[in-house]
N, C-alpha and C positions, 0 to 999 in steps of 0.2 A: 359263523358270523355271516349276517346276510349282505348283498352289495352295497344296500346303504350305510348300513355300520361300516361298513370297509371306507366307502367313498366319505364320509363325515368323520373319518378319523386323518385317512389322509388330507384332509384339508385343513383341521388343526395341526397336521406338524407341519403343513406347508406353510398354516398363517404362522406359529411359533418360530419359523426357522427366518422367513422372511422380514419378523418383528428383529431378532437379534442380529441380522445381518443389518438392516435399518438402522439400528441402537450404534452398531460397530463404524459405519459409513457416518453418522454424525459427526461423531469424536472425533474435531480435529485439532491438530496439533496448535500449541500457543500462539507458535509464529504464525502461523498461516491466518489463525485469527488477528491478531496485529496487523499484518499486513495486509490482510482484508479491508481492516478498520479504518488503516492509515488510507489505504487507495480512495474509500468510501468518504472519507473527510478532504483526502486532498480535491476533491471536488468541487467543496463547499468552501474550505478554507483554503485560498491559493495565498503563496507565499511572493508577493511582491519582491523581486531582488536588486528593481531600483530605486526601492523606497523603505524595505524591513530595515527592522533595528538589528541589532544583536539578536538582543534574546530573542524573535519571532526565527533569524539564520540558524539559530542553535536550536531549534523546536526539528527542522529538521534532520532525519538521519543520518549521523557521518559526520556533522559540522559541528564543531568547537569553534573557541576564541578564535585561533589563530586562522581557519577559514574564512570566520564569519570577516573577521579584520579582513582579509585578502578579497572576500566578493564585494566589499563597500568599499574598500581603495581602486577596484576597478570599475566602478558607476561610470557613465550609463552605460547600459547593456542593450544593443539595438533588440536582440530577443535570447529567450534561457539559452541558446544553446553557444550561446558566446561565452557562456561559462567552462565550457568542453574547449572549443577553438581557440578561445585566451591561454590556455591549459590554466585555468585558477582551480579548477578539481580534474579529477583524474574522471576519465569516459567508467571505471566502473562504479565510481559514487554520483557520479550526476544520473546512469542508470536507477541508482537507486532513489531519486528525489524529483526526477524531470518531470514525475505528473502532479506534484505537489508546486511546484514553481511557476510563474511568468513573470515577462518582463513587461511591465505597461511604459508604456513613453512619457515623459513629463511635458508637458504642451505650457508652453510661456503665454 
């Protein structure tokens, strides 16, 4: 085999090895897609917490009825992280919502 057969072969199993390690580093797990997804929305979609209803507190992660009740029985909120400070959620569920949230002021 001469050098270029040599050098034209190692370079197909370098592109074949490089293609399925590629294929491999795609695939990622569910969650991490979700949470991708959610980061990528919470951007666009901010979740107002001195003006959301229910349902829009329950669209967030971790919040049920009985949350959503506890962050609309404590309105107004100078900013999110009075959510943490009041202790109406625990420091590691508001971890997990704090870029999805603000608190806008309501101006009379």
């Amino acid at each position: 085999m001469n050098n270029f057969a040599k050098a034209a072969m190692l370079a197909v199993l370098l592109l074949l090895s490089a293609t399925s390690w590629l294929a491999a580093e795609v695939k990622a797990p569910a969650s991490e897609i979700k949470a991708s997804y959610a980061k990528s929305t919470a951007k666009t979609m901010l979740v107002d917490i001195n003006s959301a209803t229910t349902k829009e507190l329950k669209a967030l992660p971790g919040i049920g009825d009985p949350l959503a009740a506890r962050i609309i029985a404590g309105r107004p909120y100078a900013n999110k992280a009075q959510l943490k400070s009041r202790k109406v959620v625990s420091s590691t569920l508001y971890e997990q919502f704090k870029e999805m949230i603000i608190a806008k002021q309501i101006r009379k």
